[in-house]
C-alpha positions as MATLAB code, in Angstrom:
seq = 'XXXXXXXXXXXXXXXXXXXXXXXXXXXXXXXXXXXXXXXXXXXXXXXXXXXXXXXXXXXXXXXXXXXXXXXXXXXXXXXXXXXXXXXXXXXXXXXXXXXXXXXXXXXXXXXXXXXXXXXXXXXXXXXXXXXXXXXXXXXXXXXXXXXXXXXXXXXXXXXXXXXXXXXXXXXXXXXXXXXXXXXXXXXXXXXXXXXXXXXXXXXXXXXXXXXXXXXXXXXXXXXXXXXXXXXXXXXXXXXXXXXXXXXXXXXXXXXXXXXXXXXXXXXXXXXXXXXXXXXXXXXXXXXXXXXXXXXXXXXXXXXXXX';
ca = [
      -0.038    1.534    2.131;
      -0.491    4.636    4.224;
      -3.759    7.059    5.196;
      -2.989   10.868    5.382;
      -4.680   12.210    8.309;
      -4.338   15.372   10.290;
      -1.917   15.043   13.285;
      -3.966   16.768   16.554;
      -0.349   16.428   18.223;
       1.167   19.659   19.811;
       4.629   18.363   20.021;
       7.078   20.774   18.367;
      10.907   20.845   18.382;
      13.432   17.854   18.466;
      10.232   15.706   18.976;
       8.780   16.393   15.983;
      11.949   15.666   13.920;
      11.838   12.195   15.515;
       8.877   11.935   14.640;
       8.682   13.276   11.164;
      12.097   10.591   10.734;
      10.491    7.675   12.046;
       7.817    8.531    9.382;
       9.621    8.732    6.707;
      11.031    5.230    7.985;
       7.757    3.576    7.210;
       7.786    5.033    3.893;
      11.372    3.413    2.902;
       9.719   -0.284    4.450;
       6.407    0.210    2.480;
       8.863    0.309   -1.099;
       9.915   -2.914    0.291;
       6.725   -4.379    0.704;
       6.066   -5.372   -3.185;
       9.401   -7.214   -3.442;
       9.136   -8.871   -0.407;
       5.539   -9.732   -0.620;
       6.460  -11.218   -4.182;
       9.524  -13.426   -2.443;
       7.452  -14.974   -0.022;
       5.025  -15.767   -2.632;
       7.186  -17.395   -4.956;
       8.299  -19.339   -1.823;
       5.461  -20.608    0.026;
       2.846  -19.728   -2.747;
       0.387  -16.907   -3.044;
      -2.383  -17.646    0.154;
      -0.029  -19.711    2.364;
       2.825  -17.056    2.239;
       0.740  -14.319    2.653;
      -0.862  -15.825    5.834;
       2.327  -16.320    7.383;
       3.443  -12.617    6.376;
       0.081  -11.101    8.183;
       0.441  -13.416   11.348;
       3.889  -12.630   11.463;
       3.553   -8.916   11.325;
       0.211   -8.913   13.879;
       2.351  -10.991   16.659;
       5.046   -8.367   16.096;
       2.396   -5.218   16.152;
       0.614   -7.036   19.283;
       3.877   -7.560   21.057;
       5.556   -3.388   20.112;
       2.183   -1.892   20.276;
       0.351   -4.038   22.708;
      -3.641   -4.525   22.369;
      -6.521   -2.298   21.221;
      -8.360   -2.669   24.642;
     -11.517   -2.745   25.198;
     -12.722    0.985   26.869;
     -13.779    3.562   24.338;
     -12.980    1.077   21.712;
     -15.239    2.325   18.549;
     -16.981   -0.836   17.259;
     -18.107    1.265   14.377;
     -14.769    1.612   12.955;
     -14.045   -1.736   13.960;
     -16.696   -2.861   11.465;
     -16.425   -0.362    9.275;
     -12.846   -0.133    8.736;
     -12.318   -3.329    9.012;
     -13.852   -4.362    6.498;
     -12.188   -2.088    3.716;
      -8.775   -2.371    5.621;
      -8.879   -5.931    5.307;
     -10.439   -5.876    2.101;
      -7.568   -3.460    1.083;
      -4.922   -5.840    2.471;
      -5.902   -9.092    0.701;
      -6.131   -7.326   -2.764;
      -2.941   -5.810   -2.641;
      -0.921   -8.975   -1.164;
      -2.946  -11.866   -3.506;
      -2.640   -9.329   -6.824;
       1.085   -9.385   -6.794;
       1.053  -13.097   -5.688;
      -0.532  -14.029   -8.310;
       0.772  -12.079  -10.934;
       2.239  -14.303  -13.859;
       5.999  -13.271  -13.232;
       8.139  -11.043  -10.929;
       8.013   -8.296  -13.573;
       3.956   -8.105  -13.931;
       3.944   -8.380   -9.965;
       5.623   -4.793  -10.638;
       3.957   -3.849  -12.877;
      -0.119   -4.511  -11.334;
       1.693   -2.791   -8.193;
       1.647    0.669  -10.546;
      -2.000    0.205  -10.422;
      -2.421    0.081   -7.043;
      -0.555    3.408   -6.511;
      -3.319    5.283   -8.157;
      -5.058    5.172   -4.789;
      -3.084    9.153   -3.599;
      -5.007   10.674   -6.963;
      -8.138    8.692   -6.533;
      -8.038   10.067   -2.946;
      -7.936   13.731   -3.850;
     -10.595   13.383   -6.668;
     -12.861   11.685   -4.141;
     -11.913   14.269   -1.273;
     -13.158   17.373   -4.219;
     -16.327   15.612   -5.032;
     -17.384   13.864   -2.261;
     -16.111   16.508    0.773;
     -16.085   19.540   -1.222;
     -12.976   20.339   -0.819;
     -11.436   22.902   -3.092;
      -8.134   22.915   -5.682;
      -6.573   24.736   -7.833;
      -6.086   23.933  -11.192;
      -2.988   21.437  -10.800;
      -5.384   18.820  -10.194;
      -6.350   18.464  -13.774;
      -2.242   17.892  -14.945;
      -1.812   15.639  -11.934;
      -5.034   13.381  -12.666;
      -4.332   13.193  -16.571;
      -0.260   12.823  -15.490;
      -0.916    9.686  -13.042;
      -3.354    7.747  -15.336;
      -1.365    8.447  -18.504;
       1.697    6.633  -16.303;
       0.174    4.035  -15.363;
      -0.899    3.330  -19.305;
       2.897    3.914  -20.085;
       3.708    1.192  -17.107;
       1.525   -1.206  -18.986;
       2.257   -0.338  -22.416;
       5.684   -2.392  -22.109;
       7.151    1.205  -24.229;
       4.425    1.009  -27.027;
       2.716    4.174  -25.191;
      -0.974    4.762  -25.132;
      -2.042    1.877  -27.458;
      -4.990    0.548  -26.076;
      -5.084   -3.080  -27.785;
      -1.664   -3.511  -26.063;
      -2.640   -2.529  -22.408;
      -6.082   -4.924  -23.032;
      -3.974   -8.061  -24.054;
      -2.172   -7.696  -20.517;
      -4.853   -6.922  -18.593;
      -6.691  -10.060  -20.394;
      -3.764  -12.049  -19.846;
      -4.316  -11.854  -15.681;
      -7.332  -10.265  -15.112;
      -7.451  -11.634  -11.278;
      -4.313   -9.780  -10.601;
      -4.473   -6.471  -12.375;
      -8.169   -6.285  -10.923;
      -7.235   -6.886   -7.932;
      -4.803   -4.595   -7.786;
      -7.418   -1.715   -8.849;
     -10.038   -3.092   -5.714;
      -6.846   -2.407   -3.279;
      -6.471    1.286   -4.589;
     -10.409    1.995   -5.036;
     -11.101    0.421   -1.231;
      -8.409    2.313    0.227;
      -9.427    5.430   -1.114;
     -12.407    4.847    0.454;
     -11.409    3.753    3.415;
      -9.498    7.040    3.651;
     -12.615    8.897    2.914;
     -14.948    7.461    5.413;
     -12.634    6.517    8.361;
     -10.740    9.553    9.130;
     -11.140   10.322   12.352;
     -13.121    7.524   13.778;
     -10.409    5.327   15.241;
     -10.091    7.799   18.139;
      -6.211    7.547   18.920;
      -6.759    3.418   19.142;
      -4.248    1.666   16.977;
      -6.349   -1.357   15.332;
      -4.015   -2.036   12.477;
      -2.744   -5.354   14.726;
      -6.291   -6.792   14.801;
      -7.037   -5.656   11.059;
      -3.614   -8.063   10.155;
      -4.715  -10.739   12.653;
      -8.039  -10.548   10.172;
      -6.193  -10.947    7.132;
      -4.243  -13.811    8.267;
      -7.364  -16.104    9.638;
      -9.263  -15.267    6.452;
      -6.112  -16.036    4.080;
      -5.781  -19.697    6.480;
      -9.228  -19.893    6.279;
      -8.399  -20.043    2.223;
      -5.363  -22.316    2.302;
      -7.411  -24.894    4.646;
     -10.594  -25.060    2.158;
      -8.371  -25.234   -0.994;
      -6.348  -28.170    0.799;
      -2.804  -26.994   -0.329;
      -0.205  -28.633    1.198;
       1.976  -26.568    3.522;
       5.531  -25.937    2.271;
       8.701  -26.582    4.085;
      11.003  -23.264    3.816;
      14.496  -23.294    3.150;
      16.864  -20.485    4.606;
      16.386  -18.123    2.370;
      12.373  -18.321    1.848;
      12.406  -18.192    5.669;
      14.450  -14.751    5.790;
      12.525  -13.647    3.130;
       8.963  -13.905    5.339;
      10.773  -12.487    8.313;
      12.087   -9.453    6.344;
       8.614   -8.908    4.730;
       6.587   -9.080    7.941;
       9.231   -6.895    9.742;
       8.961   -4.105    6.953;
       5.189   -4.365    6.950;
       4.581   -4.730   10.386;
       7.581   -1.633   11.118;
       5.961   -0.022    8.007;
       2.391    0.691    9.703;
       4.139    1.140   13.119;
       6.120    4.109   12.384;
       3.772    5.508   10.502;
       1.517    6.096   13.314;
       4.082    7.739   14.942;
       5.141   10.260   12.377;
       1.415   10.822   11.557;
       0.446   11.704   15.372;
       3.727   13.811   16.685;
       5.737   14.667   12.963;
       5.319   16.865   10.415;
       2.313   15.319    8.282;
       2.588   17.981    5.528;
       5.986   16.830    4.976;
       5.152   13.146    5.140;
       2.361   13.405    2.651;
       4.247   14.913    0.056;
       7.206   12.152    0.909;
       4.601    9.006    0.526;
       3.826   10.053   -3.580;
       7.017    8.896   -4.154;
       6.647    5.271   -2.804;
       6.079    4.118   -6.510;
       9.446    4.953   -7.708;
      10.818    3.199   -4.557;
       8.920    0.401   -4.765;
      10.027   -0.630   -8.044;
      13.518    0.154   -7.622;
      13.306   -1.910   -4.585;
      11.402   -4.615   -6.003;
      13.820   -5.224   -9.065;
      16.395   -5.427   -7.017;
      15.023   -8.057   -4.364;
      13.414   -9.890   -7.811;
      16.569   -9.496   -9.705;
      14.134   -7.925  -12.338;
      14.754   -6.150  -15.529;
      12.681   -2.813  -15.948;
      12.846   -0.625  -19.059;
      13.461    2.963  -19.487;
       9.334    3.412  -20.223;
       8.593    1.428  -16.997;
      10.578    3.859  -15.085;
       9.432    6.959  -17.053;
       5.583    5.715  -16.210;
       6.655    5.168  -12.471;
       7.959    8.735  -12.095;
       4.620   10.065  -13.770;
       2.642    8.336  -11.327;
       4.700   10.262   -8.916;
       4.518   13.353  -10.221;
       0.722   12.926  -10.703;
       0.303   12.629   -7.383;
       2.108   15.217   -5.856;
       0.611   17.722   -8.443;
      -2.734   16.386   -7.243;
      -1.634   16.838   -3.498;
      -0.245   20.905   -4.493;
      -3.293   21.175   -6.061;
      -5.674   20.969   -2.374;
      -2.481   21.806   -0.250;
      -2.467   25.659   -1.600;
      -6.137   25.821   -0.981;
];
C-alpha cells in the first residue's frame, strides 16, 4: 500500500536515481505482500499470523529507521492518521486471511486496488482538482476489471459477482474498507506528518490491537515449522522494506515516475501471489487484473496533463 505525495526534495542527479530505484524496490515487495500475507495466514491463522507479521516488521522499522521522537511530533496526524492507517492495515491483512481459499485471497485483493482510482475521483471532487477527459475511460476501465476479476470469466453478470460476494462477505468487505480508508487517508493526511516517519508506530498499533484480538478470542498459539517460520520472516521483511523504501524514493526520487510505476502493483501482486500460493488463475482473472491497471494509470494521465 503506498500514498503519492509531492517530494519537497532538491536532490537531482545520481541521487535521485537511487532514489527513484530504491522506490521502485518497495513497489516489487508490496506485490509480495498478498502472497505472503496469505502464507502466514494459512500457517499461524488469520489474527495470530498477522500480529506476528506487524510486530515483526515495526521491530525491523524501529531498529532501520529508529523512533518518531518526540519534538515537533504532530499529535494531530498521530490521531488522525492513525486511525485510518491502522484501520487501513487491519482490513487489508484480515480480508485476505480470511478469504475462503488462496485463490479468493487473490481475488478480494483486486478490490482493494481500486483505492489509485478512488483517490483521483476523490482528489476532483473533494480538492477541485482538474482532468481531462481520460478519467471517465479509466474509472469505467478499473471497475469493469474488477467485475471481470470476480466474474470467474462469466463477465458482467451480476447474479454471479453477488453469489461470491455473499459467499464471504467479511472478506470482500473488508477488502473495500482498506481501499475506501486509504483513499481517505491520502486525502486528508498529505502533508501533515511533517518529514516524521510514523509508519513504525502505526505497525506497532496494528500488532497490539490484532494480540489484543487473539488474547480475547482465546486461540491457542501455534508452533511454526520451518517453512511457516520463513514465510513470516519474508512477509514482515517485504512489508516492513516495502514502506521503508518507499519513503525514500518518495522524498529524494522521481515521484512522477513512481506514481505511474505503483498502478501496476495489481498485475504483480497476483503473479506473485500464484506463484508463492501455487495458485491457478484464468485468462479472465488476468485480463481483469491488467484493466485495473490500465484504469488507473488512465485515471493518473487524466490529472497528470492538467
Amino acid at each position: 500500500m503506498s500514498t503519492i505525495q509531492d517530494s519537497s526534495s532538491n536532490i537531482t542527479g545520481s541521487d535521485v536515481q537511487r532514489a527513484t530505484l530504491i522506490g521502485l524496490t518497495a513497489i516489487l515487495s508490496w506485490s509480495l505482500a498478498v502472497g505472503w500475507v496469505r502464507s502466514i495466514s494459512n500457517a499461524y491463522g488469520p489474527v495470530e499470523g498477522m500480529a506476528l507479521m506487524y510486530s515483526i516488521a515495526a521491530l525491523l522499522l524501529f531498529m532501520f529507521q529508529g523512533g518518531v521522537g518526540l519534538r515537533n511530533l504532530s499529535y494531530r496526524f498521530l490521531l488522525l492518521g492513525g486511525v485510518l492507517f491502522v484501520g487501513t492495515e487491519l482490513s487489508f491483512s484480515l480480508s485476505i486471511g480470511y478469504a475462503a481459499n488462496n485463490h479468493q485471497a487473490i481475488e478480494v485483493s483486486m478490490i482493494n486496488y481500486l483505492w489509485p482510482t478512488f483517490t483521483m475521483i476523490a482528489s476532483i471532487l473533494l480538492k477541485g482538482r482538474r482532468a481531462t477527459w481520460l478519467i471517465f475511460p479509466g474509472v469505467i476501465v478499473s471497475a469493469a476489471g474488477v467485475f471481470r476479476v470476480l466474474g470467474e470469466g462469466h463477465g458482467v453478470e451480476l447474479s454471479a459477482i453477488y453469489r461470491d460476494i455473499a459467499s464471504n462477505p467479511l472478506s470482500y468487505g473488508l477488502a473495500l474498507s482498506s481501499s475506501i480508508l486509504w483513499t481517505i487517508y491520502c486525502m486528508v493526511t498529505a502533508g501533515m506528518a511533517r518529514g516524521k516517519r510514523y509508519v513504525p508506530v502505526f505497525f506497532a498499533i496494528v500488532a497490539a490491537i490484532l494480540w489484543g484480538k487473539f488474547m480475547i478470542n482465546g486461540e491457542k498459539a501455534v508452533v511454526p515449522d520451518r517453512d511457516a517460520l520463513l514465510h513470516l520472516l519474508g512477509g514482515a521483511a517485504a512489508i516492513a522494506a516495502g514502506y521503508g523504501a518507499w519513503a525514500i524514493g518518495i522524498q529524494r526520487g522521481n515521484i512522477t515516475l513512481l506514481a505511474g510505476a505503483s498502478y501496476f502493483i495489481p498485475v504483480l501482486s497476483a503473479f506473485f501471489a500464484a506463484f508463492l500460493l501455487h495458485a491457478h488463475l484464468t485468462s479472465a482473472f488476468w485480463v481483469g487484473a491488467a484493466m485495473v491497471c490500465a484504469g488507473s494509470t488512465l485515471c493518473w494521465l487524466a490529472t497528470r496533463r492538467t
